[in-house]
LOVEXVEX-207988 format. One record per residue (C-alpha): residue in one letter; chain; x, y, z. Coordinates in nm, 4 decimals. Layout:
<nodes>
  r  c         x         y         z
  A  A         X         Y         Z
...
</nodes>
This chain:
<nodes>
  r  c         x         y         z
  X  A   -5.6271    6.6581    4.8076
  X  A   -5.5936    6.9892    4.6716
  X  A   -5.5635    7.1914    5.0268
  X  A   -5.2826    6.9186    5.1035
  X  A   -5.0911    6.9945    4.8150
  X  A   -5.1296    7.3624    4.7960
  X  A   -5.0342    7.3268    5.1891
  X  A   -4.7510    7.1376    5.1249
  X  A   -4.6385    7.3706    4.8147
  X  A   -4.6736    7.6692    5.0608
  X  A   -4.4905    7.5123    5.3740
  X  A   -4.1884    7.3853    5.1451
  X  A   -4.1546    7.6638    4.8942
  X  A   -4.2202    7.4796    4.6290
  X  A   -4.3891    7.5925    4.3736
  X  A   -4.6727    7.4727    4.0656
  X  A   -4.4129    7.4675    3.8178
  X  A   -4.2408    7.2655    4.0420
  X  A   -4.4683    7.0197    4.0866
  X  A   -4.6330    7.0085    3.7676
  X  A   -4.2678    6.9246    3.6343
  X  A   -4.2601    6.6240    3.8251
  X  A   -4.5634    6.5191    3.6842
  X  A   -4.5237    6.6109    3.3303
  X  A   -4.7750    6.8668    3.3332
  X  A   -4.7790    7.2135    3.2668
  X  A   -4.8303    7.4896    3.5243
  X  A   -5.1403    7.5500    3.3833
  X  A   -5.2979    7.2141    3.4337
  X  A   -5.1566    7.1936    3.7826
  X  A   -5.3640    7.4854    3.8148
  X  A   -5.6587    7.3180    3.7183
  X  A   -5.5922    7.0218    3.9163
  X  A   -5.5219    7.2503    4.2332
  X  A   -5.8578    7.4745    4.2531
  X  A   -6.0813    7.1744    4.1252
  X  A   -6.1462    7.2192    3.7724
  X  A   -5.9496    6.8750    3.6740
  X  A   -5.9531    6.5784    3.8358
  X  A   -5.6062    6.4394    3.9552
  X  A   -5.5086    6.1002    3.7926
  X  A   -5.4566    5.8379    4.0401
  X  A   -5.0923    5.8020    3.8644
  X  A   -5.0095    6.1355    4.0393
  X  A   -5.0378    6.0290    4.3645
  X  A   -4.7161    5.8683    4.3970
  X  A   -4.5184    6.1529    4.2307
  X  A   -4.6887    6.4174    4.4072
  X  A   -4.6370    6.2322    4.7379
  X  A   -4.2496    6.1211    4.6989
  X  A   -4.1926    6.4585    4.5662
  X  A   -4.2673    6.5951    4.9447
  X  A   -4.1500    6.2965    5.0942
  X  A   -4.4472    6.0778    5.1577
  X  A   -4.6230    5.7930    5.1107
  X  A   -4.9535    5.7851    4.9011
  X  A   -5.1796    5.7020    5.1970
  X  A   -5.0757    6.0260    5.3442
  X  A   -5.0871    6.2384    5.1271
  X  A   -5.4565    6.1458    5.0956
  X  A   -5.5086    6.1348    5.4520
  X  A   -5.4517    6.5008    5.4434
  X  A   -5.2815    6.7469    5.5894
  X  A   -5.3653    6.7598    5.9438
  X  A   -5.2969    6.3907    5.9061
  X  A   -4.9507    6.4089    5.7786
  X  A   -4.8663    6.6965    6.0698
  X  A   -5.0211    6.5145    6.3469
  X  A   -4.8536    6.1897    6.2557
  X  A   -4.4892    6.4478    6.2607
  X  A   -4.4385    6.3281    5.9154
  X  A   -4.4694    6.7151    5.7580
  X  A   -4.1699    6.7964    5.5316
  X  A   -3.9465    6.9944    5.6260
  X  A   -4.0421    7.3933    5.6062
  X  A   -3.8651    7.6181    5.3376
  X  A   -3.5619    7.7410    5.4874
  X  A   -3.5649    7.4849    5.8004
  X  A   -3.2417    7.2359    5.6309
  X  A   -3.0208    7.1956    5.8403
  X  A   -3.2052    7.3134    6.1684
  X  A   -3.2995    7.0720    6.4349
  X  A   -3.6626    7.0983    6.6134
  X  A   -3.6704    7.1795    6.9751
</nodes>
C-alpha cells in the first residue's frame, strides 16, 4: 500500500500534504503511514483511492495492478494531452 501511494503521489505531483489533507491528517502522520511506522486505517482507503481516481480494490491491488489494468491517473502535467 505504501509503494502505491508514494507511486501515485510521484506520478501525479501530488504531494503528502496533499494527501494527508484529504484525510485529515497531518504531513507528519502521512509520513508515518507512508514508510511503515503507522498502520493505515481502513477508513483511508476510500479517500486515498478517490483522491487519485480509483476504486478501493485497486488501490490495494497495487500499482502494477492499477497500470496494467490502464486505470493509472493521469501523469503531472499530461491534462489535456491525449495518449498515442
Amino acid at each position: 500500500m505504501n509503494e502505491t501511494i508514494r507511486l501515485l503521489m510521484t506520478r501525479t505531483g501530488k504531494r503528502q500534504v496533499d494527501v494527508a489533507g484529504v484525510l485529515g491528517i497531518t504531513r507528519a502522520s502521512l509520513s508515518q503511514r507512508l514508510l511503515g511506522n503507522s498502520n493505515w486505517k481502513l477508513n483511508d482507503l476510500p479517500k486515498v483511492a478517490d483522491f487519485f481516481g480509483l476504486t478501493v480494490s485497486e488501490l490495494i491491488s497495487g500499482y502494477a495492478a492499477i497500470a496494467t489494468a490502464d486505470r493509472l491517473p493521469p501523469a503531472k502535467g499530461s491534462e489535456g494531452q491525449t495518449r498515442i
